[in-house]
C-alpha positions in Angstrom: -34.7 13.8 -3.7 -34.7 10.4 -2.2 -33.7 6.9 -4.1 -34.8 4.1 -2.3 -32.5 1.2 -3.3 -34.2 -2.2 -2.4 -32.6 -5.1 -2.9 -34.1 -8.4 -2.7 -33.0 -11.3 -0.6 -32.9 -14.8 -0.6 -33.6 -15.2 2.3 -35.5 -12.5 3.6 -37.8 -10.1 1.4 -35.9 -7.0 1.2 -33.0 -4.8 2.3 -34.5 -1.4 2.5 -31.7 1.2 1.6 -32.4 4.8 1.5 -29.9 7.5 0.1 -30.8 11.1 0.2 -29.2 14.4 -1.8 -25.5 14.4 -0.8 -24.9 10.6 0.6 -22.6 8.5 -0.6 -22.7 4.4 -0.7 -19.8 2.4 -1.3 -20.2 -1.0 -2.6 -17.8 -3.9 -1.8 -17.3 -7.7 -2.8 -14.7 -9.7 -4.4 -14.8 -10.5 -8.3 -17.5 -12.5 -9.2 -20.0 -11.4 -5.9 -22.5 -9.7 -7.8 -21.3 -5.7 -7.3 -21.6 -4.8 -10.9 -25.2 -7.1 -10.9 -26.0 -5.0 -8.0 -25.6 -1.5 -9.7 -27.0 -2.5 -13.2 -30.0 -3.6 -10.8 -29.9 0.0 -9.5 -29.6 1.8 -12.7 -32.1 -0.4 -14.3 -34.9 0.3 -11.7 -34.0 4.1 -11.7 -34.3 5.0 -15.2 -34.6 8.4 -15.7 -33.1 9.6 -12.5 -29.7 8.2 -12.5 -27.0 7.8 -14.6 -25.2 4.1 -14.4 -20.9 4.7 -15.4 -20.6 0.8 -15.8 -17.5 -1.4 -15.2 -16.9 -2.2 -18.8 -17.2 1.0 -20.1 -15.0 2.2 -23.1 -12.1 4.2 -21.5 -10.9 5.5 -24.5 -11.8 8.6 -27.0 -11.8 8.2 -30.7 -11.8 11.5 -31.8 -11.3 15.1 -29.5 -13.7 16.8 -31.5 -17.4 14.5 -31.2 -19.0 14.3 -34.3 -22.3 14.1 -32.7 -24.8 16.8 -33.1 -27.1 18.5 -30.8 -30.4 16.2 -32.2 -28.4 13.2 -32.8 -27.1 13.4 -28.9 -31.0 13.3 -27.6 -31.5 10.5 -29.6 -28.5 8.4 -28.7 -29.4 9.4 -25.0 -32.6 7.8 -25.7 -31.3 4.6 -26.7 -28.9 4.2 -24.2 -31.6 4.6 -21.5 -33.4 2.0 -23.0 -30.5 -0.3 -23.6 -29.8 -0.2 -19.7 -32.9 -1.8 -18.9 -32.0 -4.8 -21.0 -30.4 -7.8 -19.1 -27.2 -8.3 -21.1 -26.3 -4.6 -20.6 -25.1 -5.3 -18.1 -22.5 -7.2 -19.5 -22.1 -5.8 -22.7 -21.8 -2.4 -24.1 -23.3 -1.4 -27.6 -22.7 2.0 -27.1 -19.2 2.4 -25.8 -18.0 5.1 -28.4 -21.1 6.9 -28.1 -21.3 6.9 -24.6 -17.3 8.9 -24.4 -18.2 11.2 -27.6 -21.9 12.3 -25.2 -19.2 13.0 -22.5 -17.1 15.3 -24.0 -20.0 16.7 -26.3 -21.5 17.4 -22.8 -18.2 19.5 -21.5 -18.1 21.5 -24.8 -21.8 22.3 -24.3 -21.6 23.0 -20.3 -17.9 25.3 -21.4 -20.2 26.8 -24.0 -23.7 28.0 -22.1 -21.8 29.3 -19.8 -19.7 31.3 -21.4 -22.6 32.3 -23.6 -24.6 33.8 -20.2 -21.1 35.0 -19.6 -20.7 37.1 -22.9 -24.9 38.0 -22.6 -24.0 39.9 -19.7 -21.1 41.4 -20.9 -23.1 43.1 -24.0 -25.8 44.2 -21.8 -23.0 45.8 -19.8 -24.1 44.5 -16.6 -20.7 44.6 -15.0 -21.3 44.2 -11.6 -23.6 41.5 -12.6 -20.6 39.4 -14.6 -18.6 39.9 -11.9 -20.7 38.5 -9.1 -21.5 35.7 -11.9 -17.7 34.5 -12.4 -17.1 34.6 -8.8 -20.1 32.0 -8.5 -19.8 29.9 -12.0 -16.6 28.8 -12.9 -15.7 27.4 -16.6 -16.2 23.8 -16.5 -12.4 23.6 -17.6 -11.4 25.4 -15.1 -13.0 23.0 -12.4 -12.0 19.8 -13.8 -7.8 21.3 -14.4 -8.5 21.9 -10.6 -9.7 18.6 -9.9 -7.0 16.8 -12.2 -4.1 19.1 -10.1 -5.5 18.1 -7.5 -5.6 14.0 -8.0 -2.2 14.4 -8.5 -1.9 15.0 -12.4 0.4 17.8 -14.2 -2.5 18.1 -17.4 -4.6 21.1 -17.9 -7.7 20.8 -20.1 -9.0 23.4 -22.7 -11.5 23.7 -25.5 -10.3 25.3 -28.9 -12.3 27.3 -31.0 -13.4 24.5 -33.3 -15.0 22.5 -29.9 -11.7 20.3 -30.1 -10.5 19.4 -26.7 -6.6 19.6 -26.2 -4.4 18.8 -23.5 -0.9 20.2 -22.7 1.1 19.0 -20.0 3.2 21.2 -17.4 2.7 24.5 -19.8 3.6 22.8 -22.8 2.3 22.3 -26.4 -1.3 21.4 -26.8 -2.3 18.3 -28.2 -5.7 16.1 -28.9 -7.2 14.9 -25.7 -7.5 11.3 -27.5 -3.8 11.2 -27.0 -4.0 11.4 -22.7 -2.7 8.5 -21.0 -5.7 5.7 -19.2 -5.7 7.3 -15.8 -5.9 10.6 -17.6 -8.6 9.7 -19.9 -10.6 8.0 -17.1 -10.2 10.5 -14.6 -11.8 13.2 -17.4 -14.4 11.2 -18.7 -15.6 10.3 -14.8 -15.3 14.2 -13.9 -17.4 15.6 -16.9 -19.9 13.2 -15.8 -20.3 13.5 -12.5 -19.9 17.7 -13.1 -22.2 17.7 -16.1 -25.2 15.5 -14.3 -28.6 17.4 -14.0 -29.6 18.2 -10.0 -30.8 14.9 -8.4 -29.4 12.5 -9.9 -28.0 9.1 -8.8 -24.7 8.7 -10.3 -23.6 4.8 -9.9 -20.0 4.5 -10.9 -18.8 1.1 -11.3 -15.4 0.4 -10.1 -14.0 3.9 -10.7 -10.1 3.1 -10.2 -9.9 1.2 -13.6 -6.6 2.4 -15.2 -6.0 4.7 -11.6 -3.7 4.3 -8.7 -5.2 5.1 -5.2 -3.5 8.3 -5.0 -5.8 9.6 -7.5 -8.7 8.1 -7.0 -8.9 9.2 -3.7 -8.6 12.8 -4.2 -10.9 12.5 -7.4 -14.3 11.7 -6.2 -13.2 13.0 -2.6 -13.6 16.4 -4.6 -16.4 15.3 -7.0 -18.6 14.4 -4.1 -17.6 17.9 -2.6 -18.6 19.5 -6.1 -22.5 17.8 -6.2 -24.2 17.7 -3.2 -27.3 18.0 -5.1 -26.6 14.5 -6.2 -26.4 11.3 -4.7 -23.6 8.4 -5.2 -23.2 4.8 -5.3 -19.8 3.8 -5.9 -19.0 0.0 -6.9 -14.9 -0.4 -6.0 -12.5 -3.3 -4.8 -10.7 -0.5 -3.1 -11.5 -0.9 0.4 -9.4 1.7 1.6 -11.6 4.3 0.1 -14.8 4.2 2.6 -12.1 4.3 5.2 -10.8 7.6 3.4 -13.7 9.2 2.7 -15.9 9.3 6.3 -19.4 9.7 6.5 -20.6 7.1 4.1 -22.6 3.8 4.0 -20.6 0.7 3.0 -22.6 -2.2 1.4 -20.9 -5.6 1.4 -21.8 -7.8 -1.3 -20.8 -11.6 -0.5 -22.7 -13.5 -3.5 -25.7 -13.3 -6.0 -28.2 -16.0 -7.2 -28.8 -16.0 -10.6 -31.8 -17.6 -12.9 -31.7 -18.0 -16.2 -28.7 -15.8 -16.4 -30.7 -13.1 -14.8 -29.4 -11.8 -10.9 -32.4 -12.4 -8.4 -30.8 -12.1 -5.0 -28.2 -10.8 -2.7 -26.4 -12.1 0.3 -25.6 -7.9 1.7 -24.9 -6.4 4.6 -25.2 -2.8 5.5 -22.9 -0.7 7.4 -22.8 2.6 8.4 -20.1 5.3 8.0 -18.9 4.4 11.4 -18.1 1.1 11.1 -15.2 -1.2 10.1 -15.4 -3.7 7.1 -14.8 -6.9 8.2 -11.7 -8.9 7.9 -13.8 -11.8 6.0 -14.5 -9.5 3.1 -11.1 -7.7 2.9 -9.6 -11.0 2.6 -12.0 -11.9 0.2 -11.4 -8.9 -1.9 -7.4 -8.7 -1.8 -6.1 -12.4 -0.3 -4.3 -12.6 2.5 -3.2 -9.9 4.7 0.3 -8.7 2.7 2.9 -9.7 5.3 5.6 -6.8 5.9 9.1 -7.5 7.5 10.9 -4.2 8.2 14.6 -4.8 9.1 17.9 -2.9 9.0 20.2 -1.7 6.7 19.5 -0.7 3.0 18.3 -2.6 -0.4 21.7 -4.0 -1.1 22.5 -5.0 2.3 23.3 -8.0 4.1 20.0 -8.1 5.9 17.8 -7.9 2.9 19.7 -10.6 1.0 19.1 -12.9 4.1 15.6 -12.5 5.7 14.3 -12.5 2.2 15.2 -16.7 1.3 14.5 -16.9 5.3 11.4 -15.5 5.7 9.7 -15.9 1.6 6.3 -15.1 3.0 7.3 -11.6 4.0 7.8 -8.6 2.0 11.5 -7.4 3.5 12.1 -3.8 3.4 15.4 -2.0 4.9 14.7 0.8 7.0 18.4 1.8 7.9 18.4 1.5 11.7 17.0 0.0 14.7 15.0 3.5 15.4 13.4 3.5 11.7 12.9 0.0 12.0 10.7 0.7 15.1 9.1 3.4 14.0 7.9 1.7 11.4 6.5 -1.0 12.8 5.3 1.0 15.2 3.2 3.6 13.3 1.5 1.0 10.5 0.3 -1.0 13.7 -1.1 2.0 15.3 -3.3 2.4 12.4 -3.7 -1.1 10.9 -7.5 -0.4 10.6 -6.8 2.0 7.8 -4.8 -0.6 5.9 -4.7 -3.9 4.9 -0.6 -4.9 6.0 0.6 -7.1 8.6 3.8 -5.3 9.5 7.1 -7.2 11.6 10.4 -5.8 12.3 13.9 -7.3 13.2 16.2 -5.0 14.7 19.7 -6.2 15.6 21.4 -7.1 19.3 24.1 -5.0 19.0 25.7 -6.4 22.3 22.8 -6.9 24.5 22.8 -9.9 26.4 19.3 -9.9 27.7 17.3 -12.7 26.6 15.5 -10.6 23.4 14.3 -14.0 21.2 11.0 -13.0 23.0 8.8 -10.9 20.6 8.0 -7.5 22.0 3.9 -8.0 21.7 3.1 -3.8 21.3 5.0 -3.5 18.1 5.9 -6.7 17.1 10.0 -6.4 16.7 12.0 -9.6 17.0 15.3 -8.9 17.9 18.4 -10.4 16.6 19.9 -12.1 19.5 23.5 -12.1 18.3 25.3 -8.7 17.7 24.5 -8.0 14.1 23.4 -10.0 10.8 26.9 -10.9 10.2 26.4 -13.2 12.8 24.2 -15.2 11.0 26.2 -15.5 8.1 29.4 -16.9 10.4 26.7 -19.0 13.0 28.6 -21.9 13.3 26.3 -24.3 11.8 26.2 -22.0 8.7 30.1 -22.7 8.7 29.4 -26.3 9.2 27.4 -26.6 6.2 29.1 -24.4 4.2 32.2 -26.1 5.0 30.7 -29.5 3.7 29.7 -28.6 1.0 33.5 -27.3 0.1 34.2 -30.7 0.6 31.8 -32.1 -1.2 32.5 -30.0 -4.1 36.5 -29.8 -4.1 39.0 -32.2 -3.8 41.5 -33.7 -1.0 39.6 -31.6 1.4 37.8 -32.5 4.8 34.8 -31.0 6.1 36.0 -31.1 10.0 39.4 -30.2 9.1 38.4 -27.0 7.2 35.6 -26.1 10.2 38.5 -26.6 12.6 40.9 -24.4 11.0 37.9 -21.7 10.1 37.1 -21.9 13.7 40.9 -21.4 15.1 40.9 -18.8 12.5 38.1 -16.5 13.9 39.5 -17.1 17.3 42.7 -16.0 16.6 41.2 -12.9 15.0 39.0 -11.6 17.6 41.3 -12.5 20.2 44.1 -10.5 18.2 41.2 -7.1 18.0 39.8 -8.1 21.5 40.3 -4.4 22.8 39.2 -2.6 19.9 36.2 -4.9 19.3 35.3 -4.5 23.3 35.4 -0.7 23.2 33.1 -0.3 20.2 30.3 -2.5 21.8 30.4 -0.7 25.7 30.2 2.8 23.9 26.9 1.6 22.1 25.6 -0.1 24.9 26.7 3.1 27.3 24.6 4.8 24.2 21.6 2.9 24.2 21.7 3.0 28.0 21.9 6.8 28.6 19.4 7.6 25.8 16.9 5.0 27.6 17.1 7.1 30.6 16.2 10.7 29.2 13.1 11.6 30.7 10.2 12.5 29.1 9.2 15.6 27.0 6.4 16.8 30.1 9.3 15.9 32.7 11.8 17.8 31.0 9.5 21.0 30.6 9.0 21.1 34.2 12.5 21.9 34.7 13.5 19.4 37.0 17.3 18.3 37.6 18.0 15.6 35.4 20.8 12.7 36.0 21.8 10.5 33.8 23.7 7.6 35.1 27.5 6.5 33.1 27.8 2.9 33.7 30.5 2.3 30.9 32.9 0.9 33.4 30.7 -1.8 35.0 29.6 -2.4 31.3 33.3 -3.0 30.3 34.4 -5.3 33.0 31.2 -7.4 32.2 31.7 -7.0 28.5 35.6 -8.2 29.2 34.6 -11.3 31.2 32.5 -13.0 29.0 35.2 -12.3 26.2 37.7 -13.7 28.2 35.7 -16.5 28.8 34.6 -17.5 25.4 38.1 -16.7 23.8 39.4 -19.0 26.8 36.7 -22.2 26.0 36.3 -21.5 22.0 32.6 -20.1 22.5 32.2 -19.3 19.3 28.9 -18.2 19.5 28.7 -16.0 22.4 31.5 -14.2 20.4 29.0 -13.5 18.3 26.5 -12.3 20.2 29.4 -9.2 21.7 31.4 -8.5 18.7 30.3 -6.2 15.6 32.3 -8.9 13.0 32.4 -6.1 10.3 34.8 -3.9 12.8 37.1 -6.7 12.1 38.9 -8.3 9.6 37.6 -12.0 11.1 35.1 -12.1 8.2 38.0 -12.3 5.9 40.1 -14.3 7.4 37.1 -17.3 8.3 36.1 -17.2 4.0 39.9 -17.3 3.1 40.3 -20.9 5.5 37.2 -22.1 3.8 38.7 -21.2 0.4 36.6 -18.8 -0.6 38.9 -15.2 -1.9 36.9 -13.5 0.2 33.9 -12.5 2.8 31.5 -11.6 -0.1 32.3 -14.6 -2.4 31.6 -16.7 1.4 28.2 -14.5 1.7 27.1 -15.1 -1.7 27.6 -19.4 -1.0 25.5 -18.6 2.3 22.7 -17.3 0.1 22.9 -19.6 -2.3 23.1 -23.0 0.4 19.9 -21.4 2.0 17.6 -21.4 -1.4 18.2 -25.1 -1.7 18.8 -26.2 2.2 15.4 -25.7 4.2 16.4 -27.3 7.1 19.4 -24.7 7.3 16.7 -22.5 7.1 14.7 -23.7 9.9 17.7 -23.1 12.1 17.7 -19.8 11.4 14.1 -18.9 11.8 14.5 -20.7 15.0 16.1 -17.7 16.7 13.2 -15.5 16.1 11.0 -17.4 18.1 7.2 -17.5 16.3 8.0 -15.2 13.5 7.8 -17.8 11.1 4.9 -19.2 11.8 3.2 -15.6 12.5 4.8 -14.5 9.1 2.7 -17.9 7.5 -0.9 -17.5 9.5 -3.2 -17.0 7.0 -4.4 -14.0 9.3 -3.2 -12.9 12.6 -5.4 -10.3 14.8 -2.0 -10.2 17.5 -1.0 -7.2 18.3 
């Protein structure tokens, strides 16, 4: 069976839309475009042959045992077709706790008739026929504990005696379904449905992940379209993932509607097939902007998160432990940013290198740190600066200059005291980085070729050494920072004790607190990372 789903136009007469058995069309528009309008329009000019699960339907169950009778259940049926043919049903819903008692009145009669053929067969002692009759019908509970497993839930479903339907949850006691949680409820409610729909019907379910995270949703119609391909779907969702998840079907984008007398008249649509991408407009439409994610090193309660997250507020920051995880973050949600809606960044650390690296790498978009690590922002020497006048500001008989002198002589005297040690631990990461950069590739190793790796630690050292020297020599503060790992040393310390703080993390804590209230200190900062900022603040950004 065919539905053909017109809908009218301002301005043009129609959009012709056609599904057949087995197709699936997802509908798309942000709140207040006209998606539910849309379907009620659908339900209400296919009465008879569909079956509308609306937006504002009643998720919950009053009683796990429906008091509804066989006669009563034809009648109510009745009404509710006629019902969704009036306009304000499609706001309103008079028949909400009749609509969930039909649904599980339906699973208890589906469980039943079958189990009746089941036992008919049995008695007639047609053995080979119940056999070959289970292997092809399965209990409706069975299917829907299957699907619920499945979509990620640890319920099982079952009928008692008395047509009360219990739940028990990883093997334990049973208890009234009424008592399942909102994604529980809705999931079941949606599967007995969808599973107890006669052949050929056109099931329209209106924004399905009410009450349910994507990882169920997903898996839950995924199977439910699987189970009926003797019916055909529309599916109304602000999810825009799940077209992208579930291949092969039509997307409808819905921009707006034109209503008269509180009555929907028109659509502004378009139609796209199962290979196509939705378009940016809408997604931003239906979620905002693109969610900005800035991956950096270390771990929740490190440095680095504390940092980049009053630097960069636009950002979600999330520490990924190292410069590799970093990477391959970045790296993999850009490789598929057409199944997502994120905007992902990274900022890995120098860790010695003195190549200019403020340039953004354009293919994965990591911004590298050009001083050693994120201590060094913490001891920049315009963060001292500032920190240091505010000290001076805030406690008595002291002078901002005198205390950045003697923080400065203090950090110079500390790495020029740990000059060896500190030089040693930078060449063997560099040497690191340097000989890992050079292993070939997999297919070149497998060929079995000789493989040389060049050891260049001692022309790294005696470059490493002169520009210590140097800086030690001139007070180059700065440079220092981009060569030394400051946490190898007790500098830290020693720079938060002359600016009379007890210690590095008291010092760290100030830094934090100066940048939520100084936004030119801020500024500097972001100034090292070349555009990030204002990539981090576009309102959409298509650079890859």
């Amino acid at each position: 069976m065919n539905f053909n789903l017109d809908i009218p136009l301002k301005d043009n007469p129609k959009l012709h839309l056609q599904i057949k058995k087995g197709e699936i069309v997802f509908v798309l528009g942000a709140n207040g475009s006209g998606k539910s309008s849309l379907m009620h329009y659908f339900a209400k000019n296919n009465q008879g042959s569909s079956q509308w699960i609306s937006a504002h339907r009643q998720t919950w169950i009053s009683n796990n045992t429906p008091d509804i009778t066989p006669a009563r259940k034809l009648d109510i049926e009745r009404q509710i077709s006629q019902y969704t043919a009036q306009d304000n049903s499609r706001y309103k819903d008079s028949f909400g706790t009749d609509r969930s008692q039909l649904t599980l009145l339906k699973l208890i009669q589906a469980q039943n008739s079958l189990a009746k053929k089941i036992s008919n067969l049995v008695y007639a002692e047609k053995l080979d026929e119940t056999l070959n009759f289970t292997n092809k019908n399965k209990l409706p509970t069975t299917i829907i504990n299957e699907l619920l497993k499945q979509s990620n839930f640890s319920i099982q479903i079952s009928i008692n005696d008395d047509d009360s339907i219990m739940a028990s949850r990883d093997g334990g006691p049973n208890y009234g379904a009424e008592k399942l949680s909102d994604a529980e409820r809705n999931s079941l409610l949606i599967a007995v449905d969808v599973l107890t729909a006669k052949e050929g019907t056109l099931l329209l379910i209106d924004e399905p992940e009410r009450h349910m995270h994507p990882s169920i949703i997903t898996p839950l119609l995924g199977q439910l379209f699987q189970l009926r391909p003797d019916c055909s779907f529309v599916v109304s969702t602000h999810d825009h993932n799940l077209p992208l998840e579930l291949p092969g079907s039509q997307t409808l984008l819905v921009r707006s509607c034109t209503f008269a007398v509180k009555i929907a008249k028109w659509w502004d649509v378009d139609l796209l097939s199962g290979e196509e991408q939705i378009d940016d407009s809408l997604k931003q439409d239906l979620l905002g902007a693109r969610r900005k994610i800035l991956f950096v090193e270390g771990i929740t309660s490190s440095l680095d998160k504390k940092l980049y997250s009053r630097i960069f507020r636009n950002a979600s920051v999330i520490p990924k432990g190292n410069c590799h995880q970093v990477k391959m973050a970045v790296g993999g949600l850009v490789e598929g940013e057409n199944l997502h809606w994120l905007e992902v960044f990274g900022i890995v650390d120098g860790d010695g290198n003195l190549e200019d690296q403020s340039e953004r790498k354009l293919n994965q978009r990591v911004f590298t740190l050009p001083y050693y690590s994120i201590e060094a922002i913490y001891f920049h020497p315009k963060i001292i600066r500032r920190i240091a006048e505010n000290q001076a500001n805030n406690l008595a008989d002291l002078d901002a200059d005198t205390l950045l002198e003697s923080a400065k002589k203090a950090g110079l005297d500390s790495i020029n005291k740990d000059a060896d040690g500190l030089i040693k631990k930078t060449v063997k990461k560099l040497v690191r980085k340097q000989i890992h950069a050079e292993i070939p590739s997999d297919d070149i190793l497998l060929g079995g070729e000789d493989v040389t790796l060049k050891n260049e630690a001692s022309k790294i050292r005696g470059e490493i050494q002169k520009i210590m020297d140097s800086a030690l020599e001139n007070g180059e503060w700065e440079t220092i920072l981009k060569i030394c790992p400051l946490k190898e040393s007790p500098v830290m310390n020693k720079i938060a004790k002359e600016l009379k703080y007890p210690d590095k993390e008291t010092y760290c804590d100030a830094v934090l607190k100066r940048l939520e209230v100084d936004e030119d200190l801020c500024k500097t900062i972001r100034e090292l990372f070349g555009d990030l900022y204002e990539q981090l603040n576009k309102e959409h950004s298509n650079t890859d």
